[in-house]
MIZA-919049 format. One record per residue (C-alpha): x, y, z negated; residue number from 1. Coordinates in nm, 3 decimals, decimal comma. Example, Ala and Ser with C-alpha at 12.3 -4.5 7.8 and 13.67 -1.06 7.14 Angstrom:
REM MIZA-919049
+---------+---------+---------+------+
:       u :       v :       w : resi :
+---------+---------+---------+------+
:   1,230 :  -0,450 :  -0,780 :    1 :
:   1,367 :  -0,106 :  -0,714 :    2 :
+---------+---------+---------+------+
This chain:
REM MIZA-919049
+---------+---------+---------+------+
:       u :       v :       w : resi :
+---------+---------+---------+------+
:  -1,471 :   0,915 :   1,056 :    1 :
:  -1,360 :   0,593 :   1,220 :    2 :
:  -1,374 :   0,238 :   1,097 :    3 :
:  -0,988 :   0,281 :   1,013 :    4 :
:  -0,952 :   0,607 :   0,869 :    5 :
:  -0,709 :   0,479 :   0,587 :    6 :
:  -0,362 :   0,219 :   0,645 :    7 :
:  -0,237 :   0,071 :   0,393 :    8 :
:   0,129 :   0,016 :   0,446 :    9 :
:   0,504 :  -0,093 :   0,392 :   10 :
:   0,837 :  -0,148 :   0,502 :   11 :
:   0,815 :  -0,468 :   0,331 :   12 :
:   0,527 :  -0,768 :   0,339 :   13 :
:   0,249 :  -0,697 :   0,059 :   14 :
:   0,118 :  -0,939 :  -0,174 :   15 :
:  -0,157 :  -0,924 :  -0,459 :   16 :
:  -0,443 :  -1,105 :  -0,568 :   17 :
:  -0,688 :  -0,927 :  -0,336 :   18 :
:  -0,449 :  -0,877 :  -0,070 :   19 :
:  -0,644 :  -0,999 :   0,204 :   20 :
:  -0,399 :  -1,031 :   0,493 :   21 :
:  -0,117 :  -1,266 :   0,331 :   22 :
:   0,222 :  -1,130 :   0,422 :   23 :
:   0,125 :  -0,859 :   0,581 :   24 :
:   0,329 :  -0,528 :   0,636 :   25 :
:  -0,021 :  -0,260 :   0,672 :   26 :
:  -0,381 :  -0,310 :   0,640 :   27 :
:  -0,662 :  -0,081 :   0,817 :   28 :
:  -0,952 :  -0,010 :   0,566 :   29 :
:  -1,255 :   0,246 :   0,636 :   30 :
:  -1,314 :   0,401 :   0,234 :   31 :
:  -1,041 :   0,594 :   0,080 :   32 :
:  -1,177 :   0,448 :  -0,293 :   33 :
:  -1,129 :   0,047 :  -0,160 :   34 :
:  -0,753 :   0,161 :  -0,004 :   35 :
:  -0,607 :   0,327 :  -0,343 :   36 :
:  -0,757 :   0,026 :  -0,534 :   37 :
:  -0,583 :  -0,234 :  -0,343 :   38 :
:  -0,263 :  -0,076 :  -0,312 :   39 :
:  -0,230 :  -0,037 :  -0,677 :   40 :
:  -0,310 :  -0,380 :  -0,743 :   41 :
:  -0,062 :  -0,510 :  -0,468 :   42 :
:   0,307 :  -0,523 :  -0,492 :   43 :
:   0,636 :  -0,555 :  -0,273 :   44 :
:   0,949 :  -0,696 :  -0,323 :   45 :
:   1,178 :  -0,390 :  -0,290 :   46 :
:   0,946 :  -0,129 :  -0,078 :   47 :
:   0,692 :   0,131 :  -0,184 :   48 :
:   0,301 :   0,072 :  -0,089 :   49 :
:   0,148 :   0,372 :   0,087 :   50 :
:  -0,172 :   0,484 :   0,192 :   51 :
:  -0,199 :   0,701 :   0,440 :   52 :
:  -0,560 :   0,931 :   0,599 :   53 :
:  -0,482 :   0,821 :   0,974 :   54 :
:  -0,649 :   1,104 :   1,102 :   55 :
:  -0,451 :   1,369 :   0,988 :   56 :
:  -0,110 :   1,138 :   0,833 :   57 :
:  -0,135 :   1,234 :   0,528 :   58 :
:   0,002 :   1,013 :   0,267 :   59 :
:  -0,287 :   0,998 :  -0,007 :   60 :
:  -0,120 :   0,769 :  -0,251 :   61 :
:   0,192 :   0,601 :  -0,350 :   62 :
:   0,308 :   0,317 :  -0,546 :   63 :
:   0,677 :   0,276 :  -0,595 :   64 :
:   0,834 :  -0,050 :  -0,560 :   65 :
:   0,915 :  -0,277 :  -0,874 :   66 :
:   1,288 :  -0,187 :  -0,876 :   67 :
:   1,189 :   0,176 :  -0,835 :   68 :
:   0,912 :   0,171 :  -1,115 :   69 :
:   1,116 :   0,042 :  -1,418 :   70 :
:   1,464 :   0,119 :  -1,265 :   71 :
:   1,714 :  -0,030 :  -1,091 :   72 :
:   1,948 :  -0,116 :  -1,388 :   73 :
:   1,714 :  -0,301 :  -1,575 :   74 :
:   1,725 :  -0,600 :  -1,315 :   75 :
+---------+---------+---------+------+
């Protein structure tokens, strides 16, 4: 395994309390433990957070977007 084997990403910037890279779109982050955490405690304004395994592309974790989470009508 690389030093990168996880990306966090989004179509959107991602914020959040331990968001290291302010207003960034993806982060690169080596354990698959620290990447889930930090997307789930991060948030977008109208885009889903992924993480992704690099290696192979597989998506190992979503987190809807706001709007999507509690519905659009309810904005």
């Amino acid at each position: 395994m690389t030093s990168a084997d996880y990306r966090i990403e989004s179509s959107q910037p991602i914020a959040g309390r331990f968001w290291p890279a302010k207003g960034s779109r993806q982060l690169a982050v080596k354990d698959r433990a620290l990447a889930i955490s930090l997307a789930a405690k991060s948030f977008t304004r109208s885009s889903e957070i992924r993480v992704v395994h690099v290696p192979t592309g597989e998506v190992v974790f979503r987190k809807p977007s706001e709007r999507e989470e509690w519905g659009a009508e309810e904005f």
